[in-house]
C-alpha positions as CSV (number, residue, x, y, z in Angstrom):
1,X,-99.1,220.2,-35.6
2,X,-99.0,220.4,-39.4
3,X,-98.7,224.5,-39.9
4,X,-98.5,226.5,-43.2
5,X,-96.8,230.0,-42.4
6,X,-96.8,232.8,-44.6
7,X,-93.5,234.1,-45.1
8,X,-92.9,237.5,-46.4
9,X,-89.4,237.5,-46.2
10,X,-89.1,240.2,-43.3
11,X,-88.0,239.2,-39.5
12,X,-91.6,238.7,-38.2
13,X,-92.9,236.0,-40.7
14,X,-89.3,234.5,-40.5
15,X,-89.2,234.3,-36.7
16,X,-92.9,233.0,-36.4
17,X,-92.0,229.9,-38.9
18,X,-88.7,229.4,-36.9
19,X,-90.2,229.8,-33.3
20,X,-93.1,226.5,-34.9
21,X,-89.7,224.7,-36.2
22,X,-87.8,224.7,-33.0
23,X,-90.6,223.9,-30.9
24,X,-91.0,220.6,-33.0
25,X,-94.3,221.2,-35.2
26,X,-94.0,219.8,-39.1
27,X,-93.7,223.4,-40.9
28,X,-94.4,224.4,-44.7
29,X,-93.3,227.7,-45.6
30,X,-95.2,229.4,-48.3
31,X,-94.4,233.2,-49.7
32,X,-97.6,234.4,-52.0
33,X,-96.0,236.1,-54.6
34,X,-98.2,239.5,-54.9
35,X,-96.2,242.4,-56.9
36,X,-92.4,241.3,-57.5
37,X,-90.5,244.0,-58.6
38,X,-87.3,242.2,-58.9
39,X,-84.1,243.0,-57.2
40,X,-83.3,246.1,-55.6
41,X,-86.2,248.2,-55.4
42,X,-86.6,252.3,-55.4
43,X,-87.4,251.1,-51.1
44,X,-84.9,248.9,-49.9
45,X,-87.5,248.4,-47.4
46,X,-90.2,247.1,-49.9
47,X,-91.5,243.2,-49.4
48,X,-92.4,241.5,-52.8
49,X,-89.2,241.3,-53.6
50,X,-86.7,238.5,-55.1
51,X,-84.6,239.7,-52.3
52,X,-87.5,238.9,-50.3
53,X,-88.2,235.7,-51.3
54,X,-84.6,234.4,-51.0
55,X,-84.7,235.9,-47.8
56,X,-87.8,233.5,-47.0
57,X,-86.0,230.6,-48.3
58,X,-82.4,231.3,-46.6
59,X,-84.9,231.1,-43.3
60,X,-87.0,227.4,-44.3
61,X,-83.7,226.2,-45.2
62,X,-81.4,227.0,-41.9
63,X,-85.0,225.7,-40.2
64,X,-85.0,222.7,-42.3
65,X,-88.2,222.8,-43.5
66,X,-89.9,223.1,-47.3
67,X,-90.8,226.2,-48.7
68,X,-92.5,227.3,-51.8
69,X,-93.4,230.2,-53.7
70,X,-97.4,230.5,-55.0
71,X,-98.4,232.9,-58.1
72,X,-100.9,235.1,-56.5
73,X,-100.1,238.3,-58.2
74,X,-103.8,238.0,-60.4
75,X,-106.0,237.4,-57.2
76,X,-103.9,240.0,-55.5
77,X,-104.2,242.5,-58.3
78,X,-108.4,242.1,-58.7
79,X,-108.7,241.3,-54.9
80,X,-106.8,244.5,-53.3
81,X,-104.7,246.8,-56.1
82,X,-107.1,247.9,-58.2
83,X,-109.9,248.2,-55.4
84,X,-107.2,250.5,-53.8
85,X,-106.9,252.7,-57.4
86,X,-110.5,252.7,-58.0
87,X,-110.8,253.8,-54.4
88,X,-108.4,257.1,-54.5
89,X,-109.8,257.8,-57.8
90,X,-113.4,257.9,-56.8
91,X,-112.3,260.4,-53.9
92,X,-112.4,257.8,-51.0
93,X,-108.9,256.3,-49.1
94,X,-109.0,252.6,-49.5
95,X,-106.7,250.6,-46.9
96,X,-105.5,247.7,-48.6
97,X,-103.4,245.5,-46.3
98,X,-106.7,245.0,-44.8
99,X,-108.2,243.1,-47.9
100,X,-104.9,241.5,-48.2
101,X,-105.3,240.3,-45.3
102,X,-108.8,239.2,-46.3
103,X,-108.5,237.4,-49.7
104,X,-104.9,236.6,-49.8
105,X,-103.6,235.8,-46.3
106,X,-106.3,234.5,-44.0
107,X,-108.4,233.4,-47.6
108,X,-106.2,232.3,-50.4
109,X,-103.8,230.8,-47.9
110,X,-106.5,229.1,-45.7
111,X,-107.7,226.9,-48.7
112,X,-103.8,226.1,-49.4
113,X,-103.8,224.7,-46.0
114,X,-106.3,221.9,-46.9
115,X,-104.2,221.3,-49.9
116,X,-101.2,219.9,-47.6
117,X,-103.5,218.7,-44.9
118,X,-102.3,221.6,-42.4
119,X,-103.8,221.6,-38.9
120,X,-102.8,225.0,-38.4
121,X,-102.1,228.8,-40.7
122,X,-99.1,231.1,-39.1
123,X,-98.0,234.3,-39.9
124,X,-96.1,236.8,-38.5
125,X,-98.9,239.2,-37.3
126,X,-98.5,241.2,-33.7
127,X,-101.9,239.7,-32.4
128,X,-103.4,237.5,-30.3
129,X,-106.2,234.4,-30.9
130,X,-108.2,232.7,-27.7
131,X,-111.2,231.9,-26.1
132,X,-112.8,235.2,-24.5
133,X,-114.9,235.6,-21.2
134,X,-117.7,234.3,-23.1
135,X,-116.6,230.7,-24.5
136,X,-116.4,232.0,-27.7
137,X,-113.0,232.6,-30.0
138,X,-111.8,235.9,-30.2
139,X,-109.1,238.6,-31.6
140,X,-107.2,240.2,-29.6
141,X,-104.5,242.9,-29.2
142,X,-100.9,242.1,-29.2
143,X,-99.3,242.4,-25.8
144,X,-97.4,245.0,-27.7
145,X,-99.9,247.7,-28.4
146,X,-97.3,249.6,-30.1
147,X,-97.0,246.7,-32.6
148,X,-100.4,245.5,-32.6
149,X,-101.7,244.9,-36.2
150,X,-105.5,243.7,-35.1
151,X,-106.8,246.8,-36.9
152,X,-105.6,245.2,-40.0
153,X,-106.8,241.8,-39.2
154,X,-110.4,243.6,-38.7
155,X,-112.0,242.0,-42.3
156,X,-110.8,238.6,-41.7
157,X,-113.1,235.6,-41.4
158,X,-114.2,234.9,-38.5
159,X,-114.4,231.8,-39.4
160,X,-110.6,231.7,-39.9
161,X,-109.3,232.5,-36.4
162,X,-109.9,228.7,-34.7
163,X,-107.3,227.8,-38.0
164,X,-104.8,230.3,-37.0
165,X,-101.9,230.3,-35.1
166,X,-99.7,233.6,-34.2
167,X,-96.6,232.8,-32.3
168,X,-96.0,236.7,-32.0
169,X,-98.6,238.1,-30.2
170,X,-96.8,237.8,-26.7
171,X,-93.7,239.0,-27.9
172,X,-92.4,242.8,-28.4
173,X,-90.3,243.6,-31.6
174,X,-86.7,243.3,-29.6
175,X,-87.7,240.1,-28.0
176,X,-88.5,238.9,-32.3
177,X,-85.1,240.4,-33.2
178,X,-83.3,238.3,-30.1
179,X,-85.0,235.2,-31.2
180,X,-83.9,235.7,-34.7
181,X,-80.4,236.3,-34.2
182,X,-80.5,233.4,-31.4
183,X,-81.7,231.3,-34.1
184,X,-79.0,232.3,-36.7
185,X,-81.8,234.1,-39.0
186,X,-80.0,236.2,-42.0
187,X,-82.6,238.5,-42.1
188,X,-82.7,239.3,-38.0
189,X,-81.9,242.7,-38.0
190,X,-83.9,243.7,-41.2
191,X,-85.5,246.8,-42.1
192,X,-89.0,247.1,-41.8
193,X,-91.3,247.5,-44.2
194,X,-93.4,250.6,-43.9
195,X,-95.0,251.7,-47.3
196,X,-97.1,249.5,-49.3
197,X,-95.9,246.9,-51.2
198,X,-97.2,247.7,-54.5
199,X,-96.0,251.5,-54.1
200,X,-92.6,250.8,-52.9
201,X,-91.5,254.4,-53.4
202,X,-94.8,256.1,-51.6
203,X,-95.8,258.0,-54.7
204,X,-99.6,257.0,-54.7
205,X,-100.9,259.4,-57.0
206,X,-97.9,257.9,-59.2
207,X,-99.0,254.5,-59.2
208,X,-102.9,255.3,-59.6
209,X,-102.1,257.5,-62.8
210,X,-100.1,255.1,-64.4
211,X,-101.9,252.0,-63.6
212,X,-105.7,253.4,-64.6
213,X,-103.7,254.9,-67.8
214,X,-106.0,257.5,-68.4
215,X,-107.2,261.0,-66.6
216,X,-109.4,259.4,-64.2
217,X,-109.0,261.2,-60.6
218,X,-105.7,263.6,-61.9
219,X,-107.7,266.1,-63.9
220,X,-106.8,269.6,-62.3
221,X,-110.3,271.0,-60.8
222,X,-111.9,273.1,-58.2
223,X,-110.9,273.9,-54.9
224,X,-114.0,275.5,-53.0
225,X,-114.4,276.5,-49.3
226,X,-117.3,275.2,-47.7
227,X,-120.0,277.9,-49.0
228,X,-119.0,276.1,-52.6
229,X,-116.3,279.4,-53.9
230,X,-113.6,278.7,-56.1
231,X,-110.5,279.3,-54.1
232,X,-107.6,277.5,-55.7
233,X,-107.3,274.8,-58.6
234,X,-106.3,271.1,-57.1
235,X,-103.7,268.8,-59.3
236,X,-106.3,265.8,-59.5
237,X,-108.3,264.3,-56.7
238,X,-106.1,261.2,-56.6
239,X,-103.7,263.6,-54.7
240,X,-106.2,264.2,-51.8
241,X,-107.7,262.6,-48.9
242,X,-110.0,263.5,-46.2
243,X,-108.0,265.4,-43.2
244,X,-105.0,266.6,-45.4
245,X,-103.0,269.4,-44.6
246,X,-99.8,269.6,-46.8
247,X,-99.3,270.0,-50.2
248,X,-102.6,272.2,-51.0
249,X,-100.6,274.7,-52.2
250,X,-103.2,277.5,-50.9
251,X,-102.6,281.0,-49.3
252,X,-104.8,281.9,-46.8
253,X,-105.2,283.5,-43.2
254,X,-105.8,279.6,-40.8
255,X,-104.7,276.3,-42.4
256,X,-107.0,274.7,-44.4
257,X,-107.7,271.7,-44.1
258,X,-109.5,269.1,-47.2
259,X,-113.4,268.3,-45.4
260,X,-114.4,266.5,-48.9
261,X,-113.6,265.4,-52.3
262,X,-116.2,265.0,-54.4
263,X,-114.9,262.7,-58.2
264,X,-118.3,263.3,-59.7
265,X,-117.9,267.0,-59.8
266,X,-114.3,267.4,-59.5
267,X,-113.7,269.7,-56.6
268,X,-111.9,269.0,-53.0
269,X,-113.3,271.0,-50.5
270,X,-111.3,272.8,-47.8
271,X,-111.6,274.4,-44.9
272,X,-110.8,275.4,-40.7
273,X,-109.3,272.1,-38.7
274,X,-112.5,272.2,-36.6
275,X,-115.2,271.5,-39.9
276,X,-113.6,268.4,-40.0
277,X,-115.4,266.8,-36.6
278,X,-117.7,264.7,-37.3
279,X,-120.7,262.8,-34.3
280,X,-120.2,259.6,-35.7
281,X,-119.8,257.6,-39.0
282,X,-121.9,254.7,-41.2
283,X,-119.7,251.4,-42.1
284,X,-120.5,249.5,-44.9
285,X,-121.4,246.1,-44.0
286,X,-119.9,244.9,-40.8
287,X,-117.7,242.1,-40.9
288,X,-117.6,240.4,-37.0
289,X,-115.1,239.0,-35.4
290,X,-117.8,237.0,-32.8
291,X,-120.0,234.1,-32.8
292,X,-123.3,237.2,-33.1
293,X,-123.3,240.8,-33.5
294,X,-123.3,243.2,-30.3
295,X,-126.1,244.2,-29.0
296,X,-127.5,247.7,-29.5
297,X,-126.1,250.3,-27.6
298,X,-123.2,248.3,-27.3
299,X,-120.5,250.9,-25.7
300,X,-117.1,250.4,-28.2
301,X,-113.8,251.9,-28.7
302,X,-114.0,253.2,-32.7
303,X,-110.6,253.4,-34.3
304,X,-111.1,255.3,-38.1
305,X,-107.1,254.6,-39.3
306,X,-104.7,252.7,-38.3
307,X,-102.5,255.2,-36.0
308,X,-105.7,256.4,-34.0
309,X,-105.9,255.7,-31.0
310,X,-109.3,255.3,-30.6
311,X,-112.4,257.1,-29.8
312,X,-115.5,256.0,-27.3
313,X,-118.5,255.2,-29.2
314,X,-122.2,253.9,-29.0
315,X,-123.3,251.2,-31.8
316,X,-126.6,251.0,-33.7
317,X,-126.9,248.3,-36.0
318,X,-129.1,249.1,-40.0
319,X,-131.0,246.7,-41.7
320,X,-128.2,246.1,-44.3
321,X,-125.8,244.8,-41.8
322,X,-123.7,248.0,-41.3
323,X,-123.3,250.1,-38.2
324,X,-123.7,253.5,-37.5
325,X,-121.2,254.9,-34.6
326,X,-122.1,258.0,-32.6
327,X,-119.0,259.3,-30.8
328,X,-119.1,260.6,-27.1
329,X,-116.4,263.4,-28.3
330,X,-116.3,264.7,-32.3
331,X,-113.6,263.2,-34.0
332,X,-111.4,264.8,-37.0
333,X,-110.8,263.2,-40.7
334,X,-113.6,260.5,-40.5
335,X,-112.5,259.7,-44.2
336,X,-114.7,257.1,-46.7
337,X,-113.2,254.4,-47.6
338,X,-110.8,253.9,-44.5
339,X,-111.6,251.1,-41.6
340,X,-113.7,251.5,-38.5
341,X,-112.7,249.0,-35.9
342,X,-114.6,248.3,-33.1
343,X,-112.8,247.1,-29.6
344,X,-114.4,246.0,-26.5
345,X,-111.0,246.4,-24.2
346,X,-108.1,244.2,-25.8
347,X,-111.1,242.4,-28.0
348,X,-111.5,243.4,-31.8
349,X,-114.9,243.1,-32.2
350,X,-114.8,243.2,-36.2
351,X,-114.7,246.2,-38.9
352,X,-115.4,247.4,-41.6
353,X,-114.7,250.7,-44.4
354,X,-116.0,254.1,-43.6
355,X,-119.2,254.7,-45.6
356,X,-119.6,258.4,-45.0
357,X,-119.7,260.5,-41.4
358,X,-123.5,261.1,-40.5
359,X,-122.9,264.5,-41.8
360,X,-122.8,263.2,-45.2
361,X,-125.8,260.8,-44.8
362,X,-128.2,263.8,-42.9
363,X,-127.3,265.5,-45.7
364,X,-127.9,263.0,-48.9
365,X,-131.4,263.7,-48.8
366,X,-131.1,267.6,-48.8
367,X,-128.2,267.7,-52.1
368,X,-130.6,265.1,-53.9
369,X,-133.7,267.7,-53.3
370,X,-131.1,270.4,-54.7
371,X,-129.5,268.5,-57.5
372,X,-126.6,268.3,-56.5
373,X,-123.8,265.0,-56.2
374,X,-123.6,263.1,-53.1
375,X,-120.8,263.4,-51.0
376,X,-118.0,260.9,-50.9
């Protein structure tokens, strides 16, 4: 095959181009330049790097195959960073490698692939693409689960998956490293990435303040318990997400916990570990990862973030396309703005980001009546 793979410049892109190379298949490596900070980051473990792209090209070179680097920073900017600021600073908790993922990866670079007449898309995802029970294409979890990235994969195209190829999915991260260093890969025994790319040091509320340039979500306001009292004053909302613990800086018998952050008036709302369980949630419009929809009633497992480990759930489908998710056991943090993934066994059904928990939307109708904002 003729196969375009995404190279980041860490082990698992490298090793998935190199794996398609030795096996005998034409490869193009491509790197999408997103955010490049230059050399020598505040992470050493940050991707979108110079670093990272010579590491990417040290890899097509000793595979002997062409590479190039594509401007993508605009698309990536519009497409995923500033959703992910105007997200924090509207009081919700964006998850961005998912729209990355999206737009940029399984989007941008699909069209690139008819540019060079590629058969085939790789990248260096822990995941799985074939033909489930039914006939039908599916996404599936890595035989890794503790690698598996298919909750980040959740907002791809459908459409996409009979143009991908992901040489990983069988393989555990020291079986990646062996093949690396079998293969005489520079960047074998890499770091790993682990905080965003475009926040290499991890300071969110950082980044948000400085790139909106203005006092949108860090204005100091109102912490109130959950009978509205002022307890505390918060440092701005963009510090705050749904389920936090640390870093409220409040005194106070139990632990407090933050149950809701509300931009239009200002205030994070805090309370006891158990007011944050919530029946259910509502998505936003579902994105499936299947030829049709589930049925009603359709039994799931509901993962709301990307470390949970899942939850049993019953599906109902609303006239807008979204989903509403009733939990067979209450489930803590269900935070706007992150990703509910639906799973039928190893099968990722599709996904999409938290709209509210049905808490919030039984009680829209009620703070309306009263005059007060919505909830997040």
């Amino acid at each position: 095959m003729r196969v375009l793979a995404a190279m980041s410049g860490g082990v698992d892109s490298a090793v998935a181009a190199a794996l398609l190379a030795e096996q005998g298949h034409e490869v193009h490596g491509v790197t999408l330049r997103l955010a490049c900070y230059g050399k020598t980051p505040m992470s050493p473990k940050a991707c979108c790097t110079l670093d990272a792209i010579d590491d990417a090209r040290r890899v097509a070179t000793a595979m002997n195959f062409p590479y190039q680097v594509v401007d993508a920073e605009d698309v990536f900017k519009h497409r995923v960073m500033m959703p992910f600021v105007d997200g924090y600073a509207s009081g919700r908790t964006p998850y961005p490698c998912a729209l990355c993922n999206q737009h940029l990866k399984f989007g941008d670079l699909v069209t690139r692939m008819e540019l060079i007449g590629a058969d085939r898309l790789a990248t260096g995802h822990y995941a799985q693409v074939h033909e489930a029970a039914d006939g039908t294409l599916g996404l599936f979890r890595a035989v890794s689960h503790e690698k598996d990235q298919t909750y980040a994969l959740a907002l791809v195209p459908y459409a996409a998956l009979a143009r991908v190829t992901l040489p990983l999915g069988a393989l555990t991260k020291p079986e990646v490293r062996a093949h690396g260093e079998r293969l005489g890969l520079s960047c074998w025994d890499k770091v790993e990435s682990q905080d965003l790319c475009f926040v290499p040091d991890g300071d969110y509320a950082g980044y948000i303040q400085n790139t909106l340039g203005d006092s949108r979500g860090s204005t100091p306001g109102d912490f109130v318990n959950t009978l509205g009292e002022r307890i505390g004053t918060h440092r701005g909302i963009v510090h705050y997400t749904v389920g936090q613990r640390r870093g409220l800086a409040l005194t106070a018998a139990a632990r407090l916990y933050v149950l809701d952050i509300d931009a239009a008036g200002n205030t994070v709302t805090v309370g006891p570990r158990e007011a944050l369980e919530e029946s259910g949630l509502v998505t936003q419009r579902m994105n499936w990862l299947m030829s049709a929809p589930p049925a009603e009633g359709t039994r799931v497992l509901a993962r709301i973030r990307y470390n949970h480990a899942g939850a049993m759930a019953t599906l109902s489908h609303t006239d807008d396309g979204a989903v509403i998710a009733r939990f067979d056991v209450p489930q803590v943090a269900v935070a706007p703005g992150q990703l509910a993934v639906f799973y039928d066994d190893d099968r990722c059904l599709g996904g999409a980001a938290i709209a509210s928990s049905l808490r919030d939307r039984a009680s829209a109708p009620v703070r309306a009546a009263a005059g007060l904002p919505a909830l997040a």
